[in-house]
PAFIVEX-379926 format. One record per residue: residue number from 1; residue in one letter; x, y, z of N, C-alpha, C in turn. Coordinates in steps of 0.001 Angstrom, whole numbers, plus 500000, padded with zeros to 6 digits. Layout:
PT  pos  code     n_u     n_v     n_w    ca_u    ca_v    ca_w     c_u     c_v     c_w
PT  NUM     A       X       Y       Z       X       Y       Z       X       Y       Z
...
REM end
This chain:
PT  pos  code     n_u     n_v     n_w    ca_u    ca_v    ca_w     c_u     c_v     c_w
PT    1     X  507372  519956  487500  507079  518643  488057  506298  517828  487016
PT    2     X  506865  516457  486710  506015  515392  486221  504402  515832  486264
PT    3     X  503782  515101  485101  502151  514847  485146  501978  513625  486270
PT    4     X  503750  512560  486327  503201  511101  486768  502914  511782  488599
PT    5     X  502160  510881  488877  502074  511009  490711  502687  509233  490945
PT    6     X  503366  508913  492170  503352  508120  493027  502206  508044  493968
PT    7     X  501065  507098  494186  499918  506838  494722  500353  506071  495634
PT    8     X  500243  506198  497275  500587  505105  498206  499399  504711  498915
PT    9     X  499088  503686  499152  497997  503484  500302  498493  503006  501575
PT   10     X  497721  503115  502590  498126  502932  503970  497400  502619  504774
PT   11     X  497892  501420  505324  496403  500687  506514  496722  499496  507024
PT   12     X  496057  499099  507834  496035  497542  508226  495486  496296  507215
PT   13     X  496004  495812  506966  494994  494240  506751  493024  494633  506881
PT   14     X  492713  494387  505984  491300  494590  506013  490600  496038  505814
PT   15     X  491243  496962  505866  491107  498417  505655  490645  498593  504517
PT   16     X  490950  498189  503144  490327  498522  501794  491488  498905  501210
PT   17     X  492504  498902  501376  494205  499352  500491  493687  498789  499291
PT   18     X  493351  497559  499171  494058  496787  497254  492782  497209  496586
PT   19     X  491372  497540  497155  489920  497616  496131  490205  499166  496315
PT   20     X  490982  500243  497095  491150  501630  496419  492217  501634  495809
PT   21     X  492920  500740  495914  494445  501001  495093  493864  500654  493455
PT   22     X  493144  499998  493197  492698  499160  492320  491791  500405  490865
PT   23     X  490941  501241  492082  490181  502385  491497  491272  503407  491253
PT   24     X  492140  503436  492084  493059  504901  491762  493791  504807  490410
PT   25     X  494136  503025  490334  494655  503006  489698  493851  503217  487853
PT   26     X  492931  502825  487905  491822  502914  486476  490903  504412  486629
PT   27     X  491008  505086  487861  490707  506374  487761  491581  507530  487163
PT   28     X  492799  506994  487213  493987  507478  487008  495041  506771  485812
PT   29     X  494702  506277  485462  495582  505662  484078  496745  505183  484643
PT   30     X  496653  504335  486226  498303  504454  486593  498150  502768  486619
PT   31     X  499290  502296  486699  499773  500789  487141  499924  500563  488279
PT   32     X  499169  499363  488520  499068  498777  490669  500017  497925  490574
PT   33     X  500676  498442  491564  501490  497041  492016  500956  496794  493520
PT   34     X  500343  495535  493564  500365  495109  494749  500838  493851  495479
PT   35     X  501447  494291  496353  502169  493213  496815  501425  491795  497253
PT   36     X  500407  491325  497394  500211  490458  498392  499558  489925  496738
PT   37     X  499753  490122  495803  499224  489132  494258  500458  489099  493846
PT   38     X  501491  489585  494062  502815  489326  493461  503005  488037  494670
PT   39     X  502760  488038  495662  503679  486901  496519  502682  485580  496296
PT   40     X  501358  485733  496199  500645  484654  495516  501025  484103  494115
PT   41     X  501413  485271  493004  501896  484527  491607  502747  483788  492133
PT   42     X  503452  484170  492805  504899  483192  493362  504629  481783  494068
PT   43     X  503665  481822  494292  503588  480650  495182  504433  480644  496636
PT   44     X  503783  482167  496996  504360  482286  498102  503270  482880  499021
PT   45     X  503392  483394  499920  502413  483799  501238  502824  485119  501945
PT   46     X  501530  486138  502517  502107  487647  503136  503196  486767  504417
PT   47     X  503131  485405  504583  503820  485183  505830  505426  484999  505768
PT   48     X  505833  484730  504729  506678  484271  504028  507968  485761  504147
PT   49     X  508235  485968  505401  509024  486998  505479  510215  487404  504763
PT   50     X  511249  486884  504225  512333  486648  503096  511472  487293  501875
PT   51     X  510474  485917  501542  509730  486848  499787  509071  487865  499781
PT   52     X  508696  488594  501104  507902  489501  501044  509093  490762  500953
PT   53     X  509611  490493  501611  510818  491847  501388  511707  491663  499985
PT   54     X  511961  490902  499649  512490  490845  497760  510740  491598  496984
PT   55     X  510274  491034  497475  509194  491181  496375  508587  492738  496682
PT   56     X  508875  493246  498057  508895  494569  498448  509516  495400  497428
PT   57     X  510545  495105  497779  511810  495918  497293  511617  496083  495415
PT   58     X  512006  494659  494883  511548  494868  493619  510432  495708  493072
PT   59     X  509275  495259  494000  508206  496329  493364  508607  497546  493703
PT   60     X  509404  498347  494436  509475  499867  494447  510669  500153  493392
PT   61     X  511686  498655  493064  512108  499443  491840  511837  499773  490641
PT   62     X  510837  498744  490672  509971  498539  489287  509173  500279  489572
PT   63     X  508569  500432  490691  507537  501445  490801  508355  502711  490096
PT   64     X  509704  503001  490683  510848  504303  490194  511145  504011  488943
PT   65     X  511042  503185  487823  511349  502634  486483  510371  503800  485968
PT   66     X  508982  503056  486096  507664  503388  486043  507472  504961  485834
PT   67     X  507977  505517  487074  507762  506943  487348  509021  507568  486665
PT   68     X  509640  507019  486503  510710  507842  485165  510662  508165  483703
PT   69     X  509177  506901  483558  508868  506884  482397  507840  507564  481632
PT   70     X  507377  508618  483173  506566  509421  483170  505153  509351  483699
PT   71     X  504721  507621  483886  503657  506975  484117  503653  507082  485576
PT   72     X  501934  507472  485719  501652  507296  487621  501754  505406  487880
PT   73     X  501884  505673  489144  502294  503755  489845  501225  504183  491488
PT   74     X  500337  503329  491782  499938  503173  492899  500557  501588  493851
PT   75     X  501323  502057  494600  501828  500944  494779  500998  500840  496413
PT   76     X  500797  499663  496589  499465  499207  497618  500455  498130  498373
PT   77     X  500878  498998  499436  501745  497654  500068  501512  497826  501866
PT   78     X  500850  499257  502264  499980  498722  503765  501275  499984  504157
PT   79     X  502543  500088  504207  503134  501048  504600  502552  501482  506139
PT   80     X  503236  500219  507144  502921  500678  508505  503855  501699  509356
PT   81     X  505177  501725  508604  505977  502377  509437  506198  504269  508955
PT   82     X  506247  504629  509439  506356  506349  508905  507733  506283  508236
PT   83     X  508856  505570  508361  509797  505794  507937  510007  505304  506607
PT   84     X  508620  504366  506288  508926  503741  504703  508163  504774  503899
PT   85     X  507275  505496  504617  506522  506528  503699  507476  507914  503512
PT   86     X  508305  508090  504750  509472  509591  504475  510172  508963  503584
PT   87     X  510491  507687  502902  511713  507030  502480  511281  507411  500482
PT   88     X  509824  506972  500450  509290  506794  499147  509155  508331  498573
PT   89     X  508376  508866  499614  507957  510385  499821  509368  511179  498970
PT   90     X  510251  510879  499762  511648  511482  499351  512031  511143  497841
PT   91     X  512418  510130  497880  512212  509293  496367  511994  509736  495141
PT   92     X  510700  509821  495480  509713  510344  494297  509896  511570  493935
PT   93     X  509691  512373  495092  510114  513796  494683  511498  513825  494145
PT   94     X  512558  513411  494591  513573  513595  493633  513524  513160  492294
PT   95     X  512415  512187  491856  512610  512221  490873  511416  513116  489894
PT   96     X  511366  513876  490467  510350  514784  489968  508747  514832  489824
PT   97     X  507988  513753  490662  506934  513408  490320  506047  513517  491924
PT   98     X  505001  514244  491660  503902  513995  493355  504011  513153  494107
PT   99     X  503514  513004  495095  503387  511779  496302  502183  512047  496603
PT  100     X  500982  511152  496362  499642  510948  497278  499890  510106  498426
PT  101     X  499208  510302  499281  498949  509372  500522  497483  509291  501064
PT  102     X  497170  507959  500885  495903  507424  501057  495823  506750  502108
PT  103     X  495350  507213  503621  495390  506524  504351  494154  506121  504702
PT  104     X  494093  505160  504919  492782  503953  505592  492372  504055  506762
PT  105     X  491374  504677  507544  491597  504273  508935  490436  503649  509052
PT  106     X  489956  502994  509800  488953  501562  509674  488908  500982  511278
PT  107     X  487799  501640  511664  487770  500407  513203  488250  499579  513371
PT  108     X  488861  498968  514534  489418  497289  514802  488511  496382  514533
PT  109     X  486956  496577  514808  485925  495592  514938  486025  495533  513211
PT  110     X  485840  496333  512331  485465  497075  511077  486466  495794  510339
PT  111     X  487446  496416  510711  488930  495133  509769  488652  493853  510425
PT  112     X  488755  493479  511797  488372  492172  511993  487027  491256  511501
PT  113     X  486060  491962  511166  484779  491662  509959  485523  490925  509170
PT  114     X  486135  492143  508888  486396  492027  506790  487759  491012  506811
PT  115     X  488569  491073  507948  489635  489724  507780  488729  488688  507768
PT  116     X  487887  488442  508825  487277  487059  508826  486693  486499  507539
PT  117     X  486387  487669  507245  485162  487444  505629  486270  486580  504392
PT  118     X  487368  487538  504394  488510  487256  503471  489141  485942  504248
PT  119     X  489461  485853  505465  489763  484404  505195  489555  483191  504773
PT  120     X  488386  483465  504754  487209  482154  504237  487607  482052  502055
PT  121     X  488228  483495  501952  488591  483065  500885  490012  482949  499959
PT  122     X  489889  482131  498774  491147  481631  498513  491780  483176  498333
PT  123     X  493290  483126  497929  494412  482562  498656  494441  482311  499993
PT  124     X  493654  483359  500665  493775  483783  502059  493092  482194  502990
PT  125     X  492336  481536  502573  492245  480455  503220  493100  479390  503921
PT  126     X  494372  479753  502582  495393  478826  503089  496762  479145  504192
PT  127     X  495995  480995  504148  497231  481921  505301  496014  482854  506158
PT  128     X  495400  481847  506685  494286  482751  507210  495288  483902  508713
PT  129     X  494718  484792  508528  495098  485738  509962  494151  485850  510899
PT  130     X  494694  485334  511942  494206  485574  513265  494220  486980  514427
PT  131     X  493028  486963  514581  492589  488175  515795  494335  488427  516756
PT  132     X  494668  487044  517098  496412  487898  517464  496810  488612  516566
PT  133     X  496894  488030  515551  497700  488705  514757  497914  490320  514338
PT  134     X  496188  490390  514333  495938  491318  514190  496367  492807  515188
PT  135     X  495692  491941  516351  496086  493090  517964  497703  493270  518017
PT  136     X  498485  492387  517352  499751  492286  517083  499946  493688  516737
PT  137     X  499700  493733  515182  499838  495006  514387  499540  496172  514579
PT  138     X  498278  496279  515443  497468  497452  516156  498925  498184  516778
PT  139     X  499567  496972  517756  500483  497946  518062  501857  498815  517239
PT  140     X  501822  497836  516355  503116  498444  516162  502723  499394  514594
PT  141     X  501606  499208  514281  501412  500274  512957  501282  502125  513491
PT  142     X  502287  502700  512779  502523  504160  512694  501700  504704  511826
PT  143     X  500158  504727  512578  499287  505638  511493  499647  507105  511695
PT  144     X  499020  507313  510227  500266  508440  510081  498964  510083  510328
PT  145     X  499772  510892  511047  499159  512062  511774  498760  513427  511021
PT  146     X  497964  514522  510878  497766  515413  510307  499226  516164  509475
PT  147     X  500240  516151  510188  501572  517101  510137  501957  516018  509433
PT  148     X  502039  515062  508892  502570  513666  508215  501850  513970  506985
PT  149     X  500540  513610  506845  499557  514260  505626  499589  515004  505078
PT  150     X  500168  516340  505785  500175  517471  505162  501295  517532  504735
PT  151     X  502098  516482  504432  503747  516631  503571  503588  515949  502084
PT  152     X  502198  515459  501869  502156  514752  500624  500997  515707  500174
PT  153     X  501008  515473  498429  500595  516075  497617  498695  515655  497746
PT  154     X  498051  516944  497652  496396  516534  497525  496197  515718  495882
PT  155     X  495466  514818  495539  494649  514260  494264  494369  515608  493783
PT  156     X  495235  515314  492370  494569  516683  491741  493140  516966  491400
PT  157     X  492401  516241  491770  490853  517068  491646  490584  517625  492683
PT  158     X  491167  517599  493877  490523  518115  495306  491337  519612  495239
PT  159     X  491897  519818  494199  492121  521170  494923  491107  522675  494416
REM end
C-alpha cells in the first residue's frame, strides 16, 4: 500500500471540517481541497447547487490525480451521506492508498454559535445560513456509526 492516505472530514456546517482539514493537511505534507474556497474563487456560493456539484466532482478528480501521484489529499467537503464516504472509501483503496475518516460531532447549540459567528463574516455574510437551515440538515445528515469507522484506516501515529 501507498505512503499517500486519502484524509476525509465529516460534519455539519460549523463543526470545524476546513480549520482540521487545514492542520491535517500541514501536519501531513498533504494538499486541501476544500470545497466551499473553490466555489468562492468562482464567484459562486455553498448555495449555488449546479456549481457545487461540478466543483464537487472535479475536486475528487483532481483528489484521485493527486493520490496516484503518490501524494496524501485531505479533501474537506462535509460528506453527509454514508454513501459518498463507501463511494471514496472504495476508490481510494483501489487505488492503493489509506482512507482516514475524521468525523466531527459538535452539539447543535455548539455549530449554531459558530454559524452565527461565521456569518457575520465575509464570504459567508453574503450567504448567511439560517437556524432552518440548519435543523434542515440535522435531519438528513448520516453521521456515520462505530461499524462505519471501523472500515477506515487509523492516522498513522495512533497506532
Amino acid at each position: 500500500m501507498s505512503e499517500a492516505r486519502l484524509i476525509l472530514t465529516c460534519g455539519l456546517p460549523g463543526a470545524g471540517k476546513t480549520t482540521l482539514a487545514r492542520q491535517l493537511a500541514a501536519d501531513r505534507s498533504a494538499v486541501c481541497l476544500t470545497k466551499d474556497e473553490w466555489l468562492t474563487a468562482l464567484g459562486s456560493s455553498p448555495w449555488d447547487t449546479p456549481t457545487r456539484e461540478k466543483v464537487e466532482h472535479e475536486l475528487w478528480h483532481l483528489a484521485q490525480e493527486i493520490l496516484r501521484l503518490g501524494l496524501s489529499v485531505v479533501l474537506d467537503f462535509g460528506l453527509w451521506a454514508r454513501i459518498e464516504r463507501d463511494e471514496m472509501r472504495s476508490v481510494a483503496r483501489g487505488l492503493g492508498v489509506g482512507v482516514e475518516l475524521h468525523y466531527l460531532d459538535v452539539p447543535t447549540d455548539e455549530l449554531w454559535r459558530r454559524i452565527q459567528a461565521r456569518n457575520s463574516q465575509p464570504p459567508w455574510d453574503s450567504y448567511p445560513i439560517r437556524r432552518a437551515d440548519l435543523d434542515g440538515w440535522l435531519t438528513i445528515f448520516q453521521a456515520p456509526d462505530a461499524a462505519e469507522l471501523a472500515l477506515f484506516d487509523p492516522p498513522p501515529d495512533s497506532n
